[in-house]
C-alpha positions as CSV (number, residue, x, y, z in Angstrom):
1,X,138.9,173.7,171.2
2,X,135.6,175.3,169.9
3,X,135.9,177.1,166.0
4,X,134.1,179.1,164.4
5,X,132.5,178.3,161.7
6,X,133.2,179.0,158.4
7,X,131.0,179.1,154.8
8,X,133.4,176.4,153.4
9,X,132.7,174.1,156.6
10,X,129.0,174.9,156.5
11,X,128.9,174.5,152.7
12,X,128.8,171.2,152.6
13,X,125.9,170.4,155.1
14,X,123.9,173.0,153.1
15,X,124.5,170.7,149.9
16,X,124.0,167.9,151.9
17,X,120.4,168.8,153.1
18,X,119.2,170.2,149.4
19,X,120.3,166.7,148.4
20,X,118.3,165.1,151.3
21,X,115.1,167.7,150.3
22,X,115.5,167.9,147.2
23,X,113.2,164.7,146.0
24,X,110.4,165.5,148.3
25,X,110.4,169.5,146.8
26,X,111.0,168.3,143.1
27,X,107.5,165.9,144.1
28,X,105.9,169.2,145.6
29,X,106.6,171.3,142.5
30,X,105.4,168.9,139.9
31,X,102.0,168.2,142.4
32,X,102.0,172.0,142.4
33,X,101.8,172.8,138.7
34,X,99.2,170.4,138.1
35,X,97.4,172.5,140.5
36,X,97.9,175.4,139.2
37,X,97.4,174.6,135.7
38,X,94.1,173.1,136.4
39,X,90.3,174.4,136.2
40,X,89.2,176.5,137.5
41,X,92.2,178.4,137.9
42,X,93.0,181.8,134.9
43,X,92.7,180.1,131.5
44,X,96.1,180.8,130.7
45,X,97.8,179.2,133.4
46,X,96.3,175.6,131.6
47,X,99.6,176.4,129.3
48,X,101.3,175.2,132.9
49,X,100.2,172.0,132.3
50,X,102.8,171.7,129.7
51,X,105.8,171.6,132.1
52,X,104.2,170.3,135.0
53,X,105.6,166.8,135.1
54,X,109.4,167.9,134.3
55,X,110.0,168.1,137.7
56,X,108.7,164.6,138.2
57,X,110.7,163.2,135.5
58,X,114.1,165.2,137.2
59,X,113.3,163.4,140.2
60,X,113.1,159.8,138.9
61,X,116.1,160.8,136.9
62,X,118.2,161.6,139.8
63,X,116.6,158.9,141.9
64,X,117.6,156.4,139.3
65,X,121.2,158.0,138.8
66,X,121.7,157.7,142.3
67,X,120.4,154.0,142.6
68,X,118.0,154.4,144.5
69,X,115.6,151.6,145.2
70,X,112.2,150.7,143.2
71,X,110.4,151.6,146.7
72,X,112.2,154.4,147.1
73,X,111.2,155.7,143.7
74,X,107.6,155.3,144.5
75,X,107.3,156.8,147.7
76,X,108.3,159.9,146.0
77,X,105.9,159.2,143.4
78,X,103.0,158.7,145.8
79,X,104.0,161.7,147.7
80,X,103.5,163.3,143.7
81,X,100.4,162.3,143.2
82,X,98.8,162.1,146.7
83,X,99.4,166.2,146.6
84,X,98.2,166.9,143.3
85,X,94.9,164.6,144.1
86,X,94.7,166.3,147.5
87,X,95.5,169.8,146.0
88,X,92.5,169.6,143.1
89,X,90.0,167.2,144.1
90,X,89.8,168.0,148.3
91,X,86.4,169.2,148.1
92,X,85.0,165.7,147.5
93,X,85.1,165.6,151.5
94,X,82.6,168.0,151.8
95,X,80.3,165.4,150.9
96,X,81.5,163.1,152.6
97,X,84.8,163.0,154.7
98,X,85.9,159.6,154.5
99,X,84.9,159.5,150.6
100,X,87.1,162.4,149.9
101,X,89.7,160.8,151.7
102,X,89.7,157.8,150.0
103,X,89.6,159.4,146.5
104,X,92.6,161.0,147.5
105,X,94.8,158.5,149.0
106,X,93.2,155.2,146.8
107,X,93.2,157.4,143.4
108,X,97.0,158.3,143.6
109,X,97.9,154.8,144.7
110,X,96.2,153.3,142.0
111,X,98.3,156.6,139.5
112,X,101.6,155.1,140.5
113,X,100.7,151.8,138.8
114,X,101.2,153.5,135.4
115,X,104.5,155.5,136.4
116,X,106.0,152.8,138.4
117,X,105.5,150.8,135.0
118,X,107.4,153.3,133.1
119,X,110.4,153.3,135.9
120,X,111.2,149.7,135.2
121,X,110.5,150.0,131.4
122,X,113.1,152.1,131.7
123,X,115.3,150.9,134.3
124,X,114.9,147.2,132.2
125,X,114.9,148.2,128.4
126,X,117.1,151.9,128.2
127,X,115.9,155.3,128.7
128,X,114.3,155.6,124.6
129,X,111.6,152.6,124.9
130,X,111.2,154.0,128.7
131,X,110.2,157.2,127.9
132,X,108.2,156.3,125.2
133,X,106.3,153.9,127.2
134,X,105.4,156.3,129.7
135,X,102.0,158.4,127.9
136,X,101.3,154.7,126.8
137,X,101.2,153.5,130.2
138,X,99.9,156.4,131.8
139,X,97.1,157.2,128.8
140,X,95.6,153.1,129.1
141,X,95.4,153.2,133.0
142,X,93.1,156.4,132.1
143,X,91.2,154.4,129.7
144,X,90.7,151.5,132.3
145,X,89.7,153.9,134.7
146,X,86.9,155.4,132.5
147,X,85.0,151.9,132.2
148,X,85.9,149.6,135.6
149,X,83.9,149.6,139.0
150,X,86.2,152.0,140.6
151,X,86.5,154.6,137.8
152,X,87.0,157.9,139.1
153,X,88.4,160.1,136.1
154,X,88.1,163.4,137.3
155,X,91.9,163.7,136.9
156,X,92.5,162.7,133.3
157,X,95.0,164.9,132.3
158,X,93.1,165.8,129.1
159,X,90.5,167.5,131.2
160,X,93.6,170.0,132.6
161,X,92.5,172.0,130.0
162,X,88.7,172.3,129.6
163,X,89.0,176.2,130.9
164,X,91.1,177.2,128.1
165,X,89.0,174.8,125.1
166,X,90.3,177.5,122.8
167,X,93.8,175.4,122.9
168,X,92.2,171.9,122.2
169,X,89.3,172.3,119.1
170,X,90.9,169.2,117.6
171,X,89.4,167.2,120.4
172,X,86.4,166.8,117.6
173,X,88.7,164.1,116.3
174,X,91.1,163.3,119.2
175,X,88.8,163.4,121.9
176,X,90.1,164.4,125.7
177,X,92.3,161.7,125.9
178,X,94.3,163.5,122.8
179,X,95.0,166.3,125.6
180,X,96.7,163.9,127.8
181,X,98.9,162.4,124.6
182,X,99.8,166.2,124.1
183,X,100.5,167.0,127.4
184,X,102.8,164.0,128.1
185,X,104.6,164.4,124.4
186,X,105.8,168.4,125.3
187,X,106.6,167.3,129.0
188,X,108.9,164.6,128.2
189,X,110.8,166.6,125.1
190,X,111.3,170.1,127.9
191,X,112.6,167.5,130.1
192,X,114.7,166.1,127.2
193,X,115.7,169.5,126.5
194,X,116.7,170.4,129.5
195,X,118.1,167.2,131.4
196,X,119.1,164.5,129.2
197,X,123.1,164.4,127.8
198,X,123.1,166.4,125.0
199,X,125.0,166.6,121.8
200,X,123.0,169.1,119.4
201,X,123.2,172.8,119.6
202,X,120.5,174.8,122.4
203,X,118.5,176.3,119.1
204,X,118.1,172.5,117.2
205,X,117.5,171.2,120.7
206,X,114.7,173.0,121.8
207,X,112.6,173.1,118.2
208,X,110.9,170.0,119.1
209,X,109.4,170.9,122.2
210,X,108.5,174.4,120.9
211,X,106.9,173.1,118.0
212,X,105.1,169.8,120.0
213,X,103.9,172.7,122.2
214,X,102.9,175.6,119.8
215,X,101.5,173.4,116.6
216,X,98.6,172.3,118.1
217,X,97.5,174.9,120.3
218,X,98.1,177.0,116.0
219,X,95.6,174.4,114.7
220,X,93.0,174.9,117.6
221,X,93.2,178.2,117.0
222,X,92.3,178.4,113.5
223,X,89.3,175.4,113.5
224,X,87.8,177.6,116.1
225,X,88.4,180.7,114.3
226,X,86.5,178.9,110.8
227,X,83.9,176.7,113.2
228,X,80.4,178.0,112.8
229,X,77.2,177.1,115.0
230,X,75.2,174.2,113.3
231,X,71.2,173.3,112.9
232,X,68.0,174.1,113.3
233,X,67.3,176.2,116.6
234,X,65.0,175.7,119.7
235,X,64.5,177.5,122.8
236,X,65.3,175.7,125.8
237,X,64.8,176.7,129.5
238,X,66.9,175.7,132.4
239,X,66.0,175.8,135.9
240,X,67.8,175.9,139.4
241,X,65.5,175.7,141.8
242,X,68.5,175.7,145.0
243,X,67.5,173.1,147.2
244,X,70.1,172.6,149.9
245,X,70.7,168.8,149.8
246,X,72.3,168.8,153.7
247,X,69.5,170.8,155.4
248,X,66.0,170.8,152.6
249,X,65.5,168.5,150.0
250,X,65.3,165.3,151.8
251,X,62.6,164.0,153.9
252,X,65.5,163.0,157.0
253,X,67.0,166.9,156.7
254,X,66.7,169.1,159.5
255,X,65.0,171.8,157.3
256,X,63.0,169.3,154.4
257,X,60.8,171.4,152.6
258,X,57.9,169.7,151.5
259,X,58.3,167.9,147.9
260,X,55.0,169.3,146.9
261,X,56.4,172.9,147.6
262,X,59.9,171.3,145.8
263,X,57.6,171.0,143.0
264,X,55.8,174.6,143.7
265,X,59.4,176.4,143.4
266,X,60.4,174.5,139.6
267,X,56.9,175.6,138.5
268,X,57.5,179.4,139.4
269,X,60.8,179.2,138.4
270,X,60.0,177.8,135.0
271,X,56.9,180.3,134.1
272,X,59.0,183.0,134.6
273,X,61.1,182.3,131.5
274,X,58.4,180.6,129.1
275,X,57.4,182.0,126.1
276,X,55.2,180.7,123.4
277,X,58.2,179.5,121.4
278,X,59.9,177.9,124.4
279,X,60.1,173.8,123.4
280,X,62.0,172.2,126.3
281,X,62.5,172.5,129.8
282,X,64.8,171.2,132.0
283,X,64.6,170.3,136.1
284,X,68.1,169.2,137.6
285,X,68.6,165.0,139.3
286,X,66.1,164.3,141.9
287,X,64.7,167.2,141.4
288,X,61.1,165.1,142.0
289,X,62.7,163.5,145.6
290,X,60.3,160.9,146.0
291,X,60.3,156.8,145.2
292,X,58.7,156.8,141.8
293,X,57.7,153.1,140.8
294,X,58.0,153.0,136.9
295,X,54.8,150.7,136.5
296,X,52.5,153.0,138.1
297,X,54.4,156.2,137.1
298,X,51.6,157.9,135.8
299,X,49.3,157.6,139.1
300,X,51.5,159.8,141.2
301,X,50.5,162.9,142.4
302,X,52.9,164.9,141.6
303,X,52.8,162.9,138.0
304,X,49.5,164.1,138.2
305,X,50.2,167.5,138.7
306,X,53.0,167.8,136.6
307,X,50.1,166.6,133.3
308,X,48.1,169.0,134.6
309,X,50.4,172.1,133.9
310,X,51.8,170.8,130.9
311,X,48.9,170.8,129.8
312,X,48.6,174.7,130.0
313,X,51.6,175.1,127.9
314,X,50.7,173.1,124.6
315,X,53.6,171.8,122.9
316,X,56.0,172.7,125.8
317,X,58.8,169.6,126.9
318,X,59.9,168.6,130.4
319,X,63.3,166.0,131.1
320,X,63.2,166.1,134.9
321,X,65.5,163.9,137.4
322,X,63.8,161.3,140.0
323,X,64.4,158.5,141.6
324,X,62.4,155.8,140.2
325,X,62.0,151.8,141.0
326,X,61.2,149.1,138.9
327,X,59.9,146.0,140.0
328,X,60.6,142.4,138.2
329,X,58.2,139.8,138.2
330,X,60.6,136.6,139.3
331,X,64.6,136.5,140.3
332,X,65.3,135.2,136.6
333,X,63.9,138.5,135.0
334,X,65.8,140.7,137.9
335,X,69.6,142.6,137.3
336,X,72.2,141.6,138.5
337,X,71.9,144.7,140.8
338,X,68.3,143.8,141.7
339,X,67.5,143.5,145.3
340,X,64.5,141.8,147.3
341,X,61.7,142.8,149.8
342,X,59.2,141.0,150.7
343,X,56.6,143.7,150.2
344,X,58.1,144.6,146.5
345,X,59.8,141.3,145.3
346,X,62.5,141.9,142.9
347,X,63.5,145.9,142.6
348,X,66.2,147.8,141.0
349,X,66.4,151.8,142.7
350,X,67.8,153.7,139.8
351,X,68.7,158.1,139.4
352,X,66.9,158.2,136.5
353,X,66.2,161.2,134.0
354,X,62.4,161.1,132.7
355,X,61.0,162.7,129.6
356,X,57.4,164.0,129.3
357,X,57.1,164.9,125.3
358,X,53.6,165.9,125.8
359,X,51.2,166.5,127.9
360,X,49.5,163.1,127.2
361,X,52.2,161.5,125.6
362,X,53.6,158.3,127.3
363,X,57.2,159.4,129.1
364,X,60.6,157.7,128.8
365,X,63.0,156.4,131.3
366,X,66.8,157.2,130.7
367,X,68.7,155.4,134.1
368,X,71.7,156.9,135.1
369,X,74.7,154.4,133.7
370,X,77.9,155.8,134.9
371,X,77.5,155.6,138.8
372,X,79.5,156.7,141.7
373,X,81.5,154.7,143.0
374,X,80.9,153.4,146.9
375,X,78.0,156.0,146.8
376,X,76.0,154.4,143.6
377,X,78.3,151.4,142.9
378,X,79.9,148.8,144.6
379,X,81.7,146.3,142.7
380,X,80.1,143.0,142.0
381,X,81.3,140.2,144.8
382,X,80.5,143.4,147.7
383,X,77.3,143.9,146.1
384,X,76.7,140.5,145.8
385,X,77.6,139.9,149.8
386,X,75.7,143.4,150.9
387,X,72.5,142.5,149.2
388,X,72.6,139.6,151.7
389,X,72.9,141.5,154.5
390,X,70.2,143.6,156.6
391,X,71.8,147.0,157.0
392,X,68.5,148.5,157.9
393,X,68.3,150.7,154.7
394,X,69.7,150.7,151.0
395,X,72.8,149.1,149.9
396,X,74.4,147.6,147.0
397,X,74.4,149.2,143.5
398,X,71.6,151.5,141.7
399,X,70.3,149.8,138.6
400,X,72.1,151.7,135.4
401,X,71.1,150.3,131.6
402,X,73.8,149.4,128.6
403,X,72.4,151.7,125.9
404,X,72.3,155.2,125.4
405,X,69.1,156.0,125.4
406,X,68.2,159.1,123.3
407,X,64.9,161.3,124.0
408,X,63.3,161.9,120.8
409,X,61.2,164.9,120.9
410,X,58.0,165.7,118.9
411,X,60.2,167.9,116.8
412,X,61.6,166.0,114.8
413,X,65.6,167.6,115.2
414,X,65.3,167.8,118.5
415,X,66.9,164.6,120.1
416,X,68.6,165.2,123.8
417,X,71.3,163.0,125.1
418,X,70.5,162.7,128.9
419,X,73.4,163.1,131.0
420,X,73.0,162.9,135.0
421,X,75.3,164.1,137.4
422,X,79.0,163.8,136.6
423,X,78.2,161.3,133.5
424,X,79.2,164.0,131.4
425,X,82.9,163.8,132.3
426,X,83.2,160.7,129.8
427,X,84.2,161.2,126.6
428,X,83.5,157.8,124.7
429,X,80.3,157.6,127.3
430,X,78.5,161.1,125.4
431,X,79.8,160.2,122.0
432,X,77.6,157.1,121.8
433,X,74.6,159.3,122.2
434,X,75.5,161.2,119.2
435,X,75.7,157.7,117.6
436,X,72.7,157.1,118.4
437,X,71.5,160.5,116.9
438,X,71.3,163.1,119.5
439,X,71.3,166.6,118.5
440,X,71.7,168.4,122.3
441,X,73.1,167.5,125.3
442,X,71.2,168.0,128.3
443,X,72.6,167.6,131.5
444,X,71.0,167.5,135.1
445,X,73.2,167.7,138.1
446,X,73.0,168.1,142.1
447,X,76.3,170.2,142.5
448,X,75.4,171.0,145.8
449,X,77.2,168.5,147.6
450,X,80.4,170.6,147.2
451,X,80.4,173.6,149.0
452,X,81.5,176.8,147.2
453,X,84.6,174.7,146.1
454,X,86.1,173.9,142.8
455,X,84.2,170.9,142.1
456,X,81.1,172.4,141.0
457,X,83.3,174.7,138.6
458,X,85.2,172.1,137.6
459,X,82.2,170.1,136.9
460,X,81.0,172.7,134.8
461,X,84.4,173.5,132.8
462,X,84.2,169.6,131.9
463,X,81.2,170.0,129.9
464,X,82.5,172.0,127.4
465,X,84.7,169.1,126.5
466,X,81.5,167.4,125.7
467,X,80.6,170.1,123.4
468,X,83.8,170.0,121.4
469,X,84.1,166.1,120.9
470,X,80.6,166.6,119.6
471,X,80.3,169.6,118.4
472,X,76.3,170.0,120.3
473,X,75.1,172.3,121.9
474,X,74.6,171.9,126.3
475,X,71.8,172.5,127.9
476,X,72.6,172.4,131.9
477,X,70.4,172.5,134.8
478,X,71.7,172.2,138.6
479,X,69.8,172.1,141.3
480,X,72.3,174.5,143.1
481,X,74.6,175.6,140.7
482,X,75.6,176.2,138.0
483,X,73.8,176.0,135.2
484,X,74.4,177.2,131.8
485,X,74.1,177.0,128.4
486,X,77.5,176.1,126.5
487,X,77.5,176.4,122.5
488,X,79.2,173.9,120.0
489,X,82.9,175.6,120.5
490,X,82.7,174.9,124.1
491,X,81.9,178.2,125.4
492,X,79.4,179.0,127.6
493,X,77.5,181.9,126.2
494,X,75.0,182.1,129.3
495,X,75.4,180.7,133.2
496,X,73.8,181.3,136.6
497,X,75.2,182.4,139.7
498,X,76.2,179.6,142.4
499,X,73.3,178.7,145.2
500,X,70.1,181.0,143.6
501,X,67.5,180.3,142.6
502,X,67.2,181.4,139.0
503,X,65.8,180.0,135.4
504,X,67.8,180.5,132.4
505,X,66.4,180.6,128.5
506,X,68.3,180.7,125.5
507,X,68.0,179.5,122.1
508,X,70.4,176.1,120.6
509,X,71.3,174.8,117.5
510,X,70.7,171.2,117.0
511,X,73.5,169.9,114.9
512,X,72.8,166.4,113.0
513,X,76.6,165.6,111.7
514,X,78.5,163.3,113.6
515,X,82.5,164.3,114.3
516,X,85.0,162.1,113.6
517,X,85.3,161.3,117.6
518,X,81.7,160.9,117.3
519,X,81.9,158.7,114.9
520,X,84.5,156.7,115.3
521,X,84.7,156.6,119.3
522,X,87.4,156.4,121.6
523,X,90.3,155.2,119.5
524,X,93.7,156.3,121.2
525,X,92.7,154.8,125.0
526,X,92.5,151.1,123.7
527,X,95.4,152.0,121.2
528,X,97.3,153.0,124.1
529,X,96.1,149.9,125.9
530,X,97.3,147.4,123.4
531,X,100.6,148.9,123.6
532,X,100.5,148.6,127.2
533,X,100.3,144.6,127.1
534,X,102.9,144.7,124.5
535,X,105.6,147.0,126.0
536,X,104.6,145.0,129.6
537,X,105.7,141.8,127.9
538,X,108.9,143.0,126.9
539,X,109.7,144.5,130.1
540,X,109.1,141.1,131.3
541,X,110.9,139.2,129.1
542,X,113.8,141.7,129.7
543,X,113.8,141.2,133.5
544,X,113.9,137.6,133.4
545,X,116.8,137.8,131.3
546,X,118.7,140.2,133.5
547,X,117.7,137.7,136.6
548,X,119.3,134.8,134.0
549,X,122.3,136.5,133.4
550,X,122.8,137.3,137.1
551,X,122.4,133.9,138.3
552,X,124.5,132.8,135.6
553,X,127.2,135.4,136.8
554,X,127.1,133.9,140.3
């Protein structure tokens, strides 16, 4: 005989399926925050970022009270980080689909090496070194993934707060890899707070996280408060001259324009901001679109052209992107990234940045060094096998260089640090050009690959990271937005509008004294990566004693 239901019968199925969902929604909420804590959503929200792994850590912490399996635990850690890559970093397809999807799905695989590390720290050598080891972990797989072939580190949690600078000055000394230390250290003490067993009043319990939260976002406030602009000045122009890069600026589009009408569009664009004080000007990458061999640079026509109008503006400085070549004599003087024609011998292809300091002057090369991965960079043994391979068109890696080339102009305090593309979204990367005694940072960028998407905002909001590490002045040209022109507190004082064209001038300080980041480089990532080896040897050592122990139980 059929009854009816009642709540207390139906009670426990309820429970049963909150248990069964729970995992997967603690996973979604976590993925969520990141989300919304990120650029380039309200400023404020970045304060999110705070909190948003607690409901990552409840989840491992049930997971593990539960006893569930190692696999188990990851799956719900990949689900994590699949959604918050997918959430913040989607527009990456746009360029190209199966690119974005592989950034997705290969960047939070490679995330859950770090966590899954801190699970059987934990799980192997009690919750205290477990917890600790966790920002370690986490803070050297960032490090690695600033400096190996695959890097991608558009998701270092350090750059969750680039739209809200005003709570991370002391990056001058931390660097961006300070925010994800912070982030991690006020995550795990809410959790602590508000999940572990605990045998102190609410008040004492929560004064930790409050002040781990609230200290440094004080001591940001106040060095930007005291921080003043440094150095002599000079009047800089930007231009964005909007050259679709799917349907006009390359020759195979649909709609190329001409690169002599390319070159037409950054002239107009630039006169209409000159004046007599104006010292430097910059184009965005590629914005010449044409195979520029380095050893007869100076017999292009365009190169031609281009001496030719300088040359009307005494006194007046161009850094423009290209895409250059240069051609070795014999296999033992070529790169390891060199190629070979039979028409051209051995050839590196290289997005380069080119400064013309005159008029007359002879110009400099900088080569892009950070590339793209799978789009600028393969790694070694695939380049190695591609190169030997007829494809019908380019492959293999773009030649890059190991130092940091600054370009010195004629004045003698202006010195730019040439950034191309998304170079400028690594920290230790832009502090060597200070180093190396760069007073501005001048970046060119595409952008256009994106859509109207939060990449190219993103992109932008990164930069001002740069200008806090370093404390310089940014100069930023896109080709299709946006550029801008971000001070030495990280604000920007002066942007375009996105796909326009448009020219911007203002006038930057060229600050001479180094930071201590500057100065002393990226110290916490290899700190963090020592620890690493040392806390993974102990974990070790601690699971082959529990395997000893067990078989000496059986």
């Amino acid at each position: 005989m059929l009854t009816k239901p009642t709540p207390e019968t139906l009670a426990p199925t309820a429970a049963g399926r909150l248990s069964y969902w729970l995992p997967s929604l603690l996973a979604l909420l976590s993925a969520g925050l990141l989300w919304l804590g990120w650029p380039v959503h309200p400023s404020g929200l970045a304060l999110v970022l705070l909190v948003a792994w607690v409901p990552y850590l409840r989840l491992e912490q049930l997971l593990t009270q539960q006893g569930a399996s190692g696999w188990k635990v990851f799956r719900y850690t990949y689900l994590c980080l699949v959604l918050w890559n997918a959430f913040t970093t989607y527009w990456v397809s746009y360029s190209t689909l199966g690119g974005g999807i592989t950034a997705v799905v290969c960047n939070a695989l490679m995330m859950c090496a770090p966590v899954m590390a801190f699970y059987h720290t934990k799980r192997l050598a009690g919750p205290a070194l477990g917890y600790f080891s966790l920002p370690v972990y986490w803070i050297a797989f960032e490090q690695l993934h600033l400096h190996w072939d695959l890097t991608w580190p558009w998701l270092t949690l350090g750059n969750g707060f680039a739209q809200a600078n005003y709570l991370v000055q002391w990056y001058e000394y931390t660097g961006f890899l300070g925010g994800s230390a912070w982030m991690w250290l006020v995550n795990i003490l809410v959790f602590g707070a508000l999940f572990r067993r605990q045998t102190v009043a609410p008040a004492r319990r929560w004064l930790a996280p409050v002040l781990a939260a609230a200290l440094p976002i004080v001591v940001s406030l106040l060095i930007g408060s005291q921080y003043q602009e440094k150095g002599q000045t000079a009047e800089v122009v930007v231009v964005q001259p909007n050259v679709d890069p799917f349907l006009e600026k390359f020759s195979s589009n649909p709609n190329f324009i001409p690169y002599d009408e390319q070159l037409t569009r950054l002239i107009r664009l630039t006169e209409q901001q000159l004046t007599p004080q104006t010292k430097l000007v910059l184009w965005p990458e590629t914005a010449l679109e044409e195979s520029y061999f380095e050893q007869s640079f100076e017999i292009h026509p365009k190169v031609v052209r281009l001496r030719s109008w300088l040359a009307t503006h005494p006194g007046l400085e161009l850094i423009t992107g290209i895409t250059s070549v240069q051609q070795y004599p014999s296999k033992e003087t070529a790169t390891a990234t060199a190629r070979f024609r039979d028409d051209l011998g051995f050839y590196d292809v290289s997005n380069t940045a080119v400064h013309f300091s005159s008029a007359s002057a002879p110009v400099t090369f900088y080569h892009k060094s950070r590339l793209v991965p799978g789009v600028e960079k393969v790694p070694v043994a695939l380049a190695k096998l591609v190169n030997n391979i007829d494809l019908g068109g380019f492959v293999g890696s773009y030649g890059s260089q190991d130092e940091r080339t600054v370009l010195q102009s004629t004045t003698s305090a202006l010195r730019i640090a040439p950034s191309i593309c998304y170079e400028s979204v690594y920290g230790d990367f832009m502090a060597e050009y200070m180093q190396n005694g760069a007073t501005l940072i001048g970046i060119i960028t595409n952008d256009g690959w994106w859509s109207d998407s939060p990449g190219h905002e993103q992109h932008l909001q990164y930069a001002t990271l740069r200008a806090i590490e370093n404390r310089r002045d940014i100069a930023r040209s896109a080709n299709t937005g946006i550029s801008a022109f971000i001070n030495q507190k990280g604000e920007i004082v002066q942007r375009t509008g996105w796909w326009v064209q448009a020219a911007s001038r203002h006038t930057v300080h060229l600050n001479e004294e180094l930071t201590f980041y500057a100065r002393h480089g990226e110290l916490i990532g290899p700190a963090t990566q020592l620890l690493a080896v040392l806390l993974l040897g102990f974990t070790a050592v601690q699971a082959m004693r529990a395997r000893a122990k067990h078989s000496t139980a059986l």
